[in-house]
N, C-alpha and C positions, 0 to 999 in steps of 0.2 A: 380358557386360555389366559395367562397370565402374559402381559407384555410388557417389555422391561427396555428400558432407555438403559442406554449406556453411556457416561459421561468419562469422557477419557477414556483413550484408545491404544496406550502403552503397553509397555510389558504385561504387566498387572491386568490394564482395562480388559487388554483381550485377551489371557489369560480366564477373566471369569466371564468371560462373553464368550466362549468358545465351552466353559464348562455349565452354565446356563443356558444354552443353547443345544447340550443333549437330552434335558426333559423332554418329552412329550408335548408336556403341556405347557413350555416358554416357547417365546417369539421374540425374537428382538429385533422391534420396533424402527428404532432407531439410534444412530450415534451420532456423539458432540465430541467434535475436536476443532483446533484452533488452524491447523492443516493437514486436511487430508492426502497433502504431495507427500507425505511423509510417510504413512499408512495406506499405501497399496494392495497389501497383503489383509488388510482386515475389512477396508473393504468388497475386498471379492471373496471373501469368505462369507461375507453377509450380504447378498447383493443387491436383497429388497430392502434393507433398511434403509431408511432415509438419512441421510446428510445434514447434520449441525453446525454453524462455526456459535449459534448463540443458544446456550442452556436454558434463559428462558424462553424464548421460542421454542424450543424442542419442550417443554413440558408443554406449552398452551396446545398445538398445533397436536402429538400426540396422544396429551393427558395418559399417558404410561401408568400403569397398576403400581409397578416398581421399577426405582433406578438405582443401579450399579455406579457408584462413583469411584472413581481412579483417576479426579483428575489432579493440579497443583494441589501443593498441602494446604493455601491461605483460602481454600474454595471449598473445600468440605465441610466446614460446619454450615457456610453458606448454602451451597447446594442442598445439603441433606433436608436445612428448615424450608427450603422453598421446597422441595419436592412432597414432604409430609402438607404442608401449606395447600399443596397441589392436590393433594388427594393420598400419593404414592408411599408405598413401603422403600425403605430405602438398604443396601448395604451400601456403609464407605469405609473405604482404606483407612487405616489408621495414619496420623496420629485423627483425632475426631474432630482438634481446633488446633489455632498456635497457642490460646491459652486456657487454663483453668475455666474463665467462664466462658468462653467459646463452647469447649467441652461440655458444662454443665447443662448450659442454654439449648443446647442439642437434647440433649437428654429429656428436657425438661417439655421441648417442642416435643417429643414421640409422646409422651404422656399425656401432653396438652392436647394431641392430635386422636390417639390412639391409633398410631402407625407403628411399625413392625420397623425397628432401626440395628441393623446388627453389624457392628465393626471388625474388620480386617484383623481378630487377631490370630491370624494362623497356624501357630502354634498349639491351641486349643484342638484343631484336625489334624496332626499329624503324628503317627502310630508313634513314631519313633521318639515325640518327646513326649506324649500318653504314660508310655513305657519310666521315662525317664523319671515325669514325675511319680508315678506310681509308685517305682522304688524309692524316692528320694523319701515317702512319705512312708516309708515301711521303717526306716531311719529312727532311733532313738536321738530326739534334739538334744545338742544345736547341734547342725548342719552348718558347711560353708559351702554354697554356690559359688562357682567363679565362672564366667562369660564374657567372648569378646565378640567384637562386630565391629572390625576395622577391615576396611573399603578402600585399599590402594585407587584411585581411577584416575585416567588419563581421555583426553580428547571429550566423545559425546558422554562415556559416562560420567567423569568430573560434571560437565555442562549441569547433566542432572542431578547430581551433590549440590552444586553452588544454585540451581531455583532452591533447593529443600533448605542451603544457610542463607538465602537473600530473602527466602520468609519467615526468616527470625528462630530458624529451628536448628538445636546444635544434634551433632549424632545423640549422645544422649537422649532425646527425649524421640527423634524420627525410630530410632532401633533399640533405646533400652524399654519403652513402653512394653514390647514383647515377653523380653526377659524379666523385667520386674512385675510382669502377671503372673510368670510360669514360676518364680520367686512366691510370690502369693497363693499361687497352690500347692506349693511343696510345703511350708509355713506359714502354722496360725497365730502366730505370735504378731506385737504390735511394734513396728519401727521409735526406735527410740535413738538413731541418731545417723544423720549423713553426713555424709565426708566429699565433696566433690570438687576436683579439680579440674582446671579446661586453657587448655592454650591453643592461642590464633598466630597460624601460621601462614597467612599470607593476606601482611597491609589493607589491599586493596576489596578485602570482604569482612564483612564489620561481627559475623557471630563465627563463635568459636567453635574450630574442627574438627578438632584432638581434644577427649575426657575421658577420665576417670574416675571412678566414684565408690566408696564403700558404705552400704546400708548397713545398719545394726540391728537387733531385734532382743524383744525382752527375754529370748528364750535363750538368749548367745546365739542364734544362728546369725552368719556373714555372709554378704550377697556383694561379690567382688564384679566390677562390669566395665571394660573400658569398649571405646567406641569412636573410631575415627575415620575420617572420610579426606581424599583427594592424593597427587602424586607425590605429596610429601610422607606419607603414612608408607611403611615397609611391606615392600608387596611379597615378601617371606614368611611374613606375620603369622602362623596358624590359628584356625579356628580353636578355641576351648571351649569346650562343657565339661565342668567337673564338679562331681560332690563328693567332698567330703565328709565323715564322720568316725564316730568311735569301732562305728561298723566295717570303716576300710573306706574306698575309692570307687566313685561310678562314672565312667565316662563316655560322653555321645564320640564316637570316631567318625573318621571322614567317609570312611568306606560303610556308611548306612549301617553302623554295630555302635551295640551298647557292651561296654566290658563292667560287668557286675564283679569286682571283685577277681578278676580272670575267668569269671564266666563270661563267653560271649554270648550275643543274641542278636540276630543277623534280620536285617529287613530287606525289601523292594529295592529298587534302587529308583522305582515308580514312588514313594511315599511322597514325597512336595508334591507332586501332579496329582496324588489321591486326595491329600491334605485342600488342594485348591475346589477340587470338586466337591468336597465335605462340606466346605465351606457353605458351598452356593445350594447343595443338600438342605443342609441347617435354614438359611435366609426362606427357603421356598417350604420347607416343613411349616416353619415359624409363622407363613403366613396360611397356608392353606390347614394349619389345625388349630390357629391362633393361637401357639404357644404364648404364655406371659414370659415375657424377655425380664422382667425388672431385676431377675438375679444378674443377667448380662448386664445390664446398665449399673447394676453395682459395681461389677469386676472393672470395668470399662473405665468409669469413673474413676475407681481408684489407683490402677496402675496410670491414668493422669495426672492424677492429682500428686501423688509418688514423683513422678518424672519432671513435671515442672517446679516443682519444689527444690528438689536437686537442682535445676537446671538455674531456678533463682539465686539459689545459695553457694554459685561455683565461683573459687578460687582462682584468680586469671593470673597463673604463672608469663 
């Protein structure tokens, strides 16, 4: 029986605490949140697990095989080396730090430890952008990727934009991290120039809300990404996924289809909820057959490394 701590109790937390929780062979242990007045629903979902307001108590008192982290973004690199410290296999939410070596020093602790550390990047499970990159990759280069992840939000969900900009993280790097993985496996070509722009649209919070950014690649592929968060951003905004190339137009639609050129290709409308369970699939493979992650810790790494760079290098219109 693998028992698995759960740090953070949100969307996300109990999301992969509800798809870890149909093995067989998980239990979960226990969860860490800051108040539980708030999560009523997940504790009665889980009724035996024990109760956290303090992460390191919940590991000593525990000592949990593996933990699930979903909590604030400035607490995951933290967490993940205290729990590999602890003994424990870890999955956490992307992004992995607020910076490059936050990130790295992660990495560097599963190594040091020989613990099982695999990050939220969802994407990787999900048929429908499997699909996307596949074709993207069938594609004679260059390719141009274009992608957005602009976040209208009003009341509690702004609330939780502004924790994600008050710990120094701009959309960019919370939601391009995703896209400039799936950007890296569509192309093997090596970044040879960014472009990023970023405007702060409300005084009174110091990182910026609204960017844009264009990557370059030695091969001419263009990976176009804007990304903006709070009730200043147009909440008419549509999602894009598009590639371009000499081969015509491939695009993710809202209604769970890929148009291949006017080919359609139709999915689930289940794929993010299969996508979530894949995930937590992966983390408990990974530890019960020992998979060597270090190819993950490459990907990991780089699409950080990518995204903070950018995010150093942005233009404050």
């Amino acid at each position: 029986m693998i028992r698995v701590l759960i740090a953070g109790v949100g969307r996300m937390g109990f999301a992969h605490a509800k798809a870890a929780a149909t093995f067989p062979d998980v239990e979960i242990c226990g969860l860490v949140a800051r108040n539980f007045e708030k999560w009523p629903h997940v504790t009665a979902e889980f009724p035996n697990a024990r109760l956290y307001n303090d992460y390191k108590a919940a590991l000593a008192e525990e000592k949990p095989d593996a933990v699930i982290i979903s909590s604030y973004t400035d607490t995951h690199a933290l967490y993940s080396s205290l729990a590999m410290e602890a003994g424990a296999d870890v999955f956490v939410e992307k992004p992995l730090g607020l910076t490059r070596r936050e990130a790295g020093y992660t990495i560097a602790k599963a190594r040091e430890t020989g613990k099982k550390l695999v990050v939220g990047l969802i994407l990787r499970h999900d048929a429908i952008w499997k699909k996307f990159i596949e074709l993207a990759r069938a594609q004679v280069p260059p390719i141009t990727f274009t992608a957005n992840c602009n976040q209208h939000s009003t009341g509690e969900e702004w609330q939780l934009h502004q924790d994600i900009l008050d710990a120094g993280l701009s959309p960019l790097v919370d939601c391009g991290i995703h896209y400039i993985d799936v950007m890296n496996q569509m192309c093997d070509a090596e970044v040879t120039d960014i472009d990023t722009v970023g405007e702060r649209q409300f005084d009174d919070i110091p990182t910026i809300n609204n960017t844009k950014m264009t990557m370059k690649f030695s091969d001419g592929s263009i990976f176009n990404f804007e990304s903006g968060f709070g009730p200043k951003i147009d909440p008419n905004n549509k999602p894009i996924r598009r590639i371009e190339s000499k081969s015509g137009v491939i695009t993710i639609n809202e209604n769970n289809t890929i148009n291949n050129n006017g080919y359609i290709i139709r999915f689930s409308d289940q794929e993010y909820d299969k996508s979530i369970l894949e995930q937590q699939k992966y983390f408990f493979t990974a530890i019960k057959e020992d998979i060597n992650l270090e190819g993950h810790w490459i990907s990991v790494a780089l699409c950080h490394a990518m995204a903070f760079v950018a995010e150093e290098d942005m233009k404050i219109i």
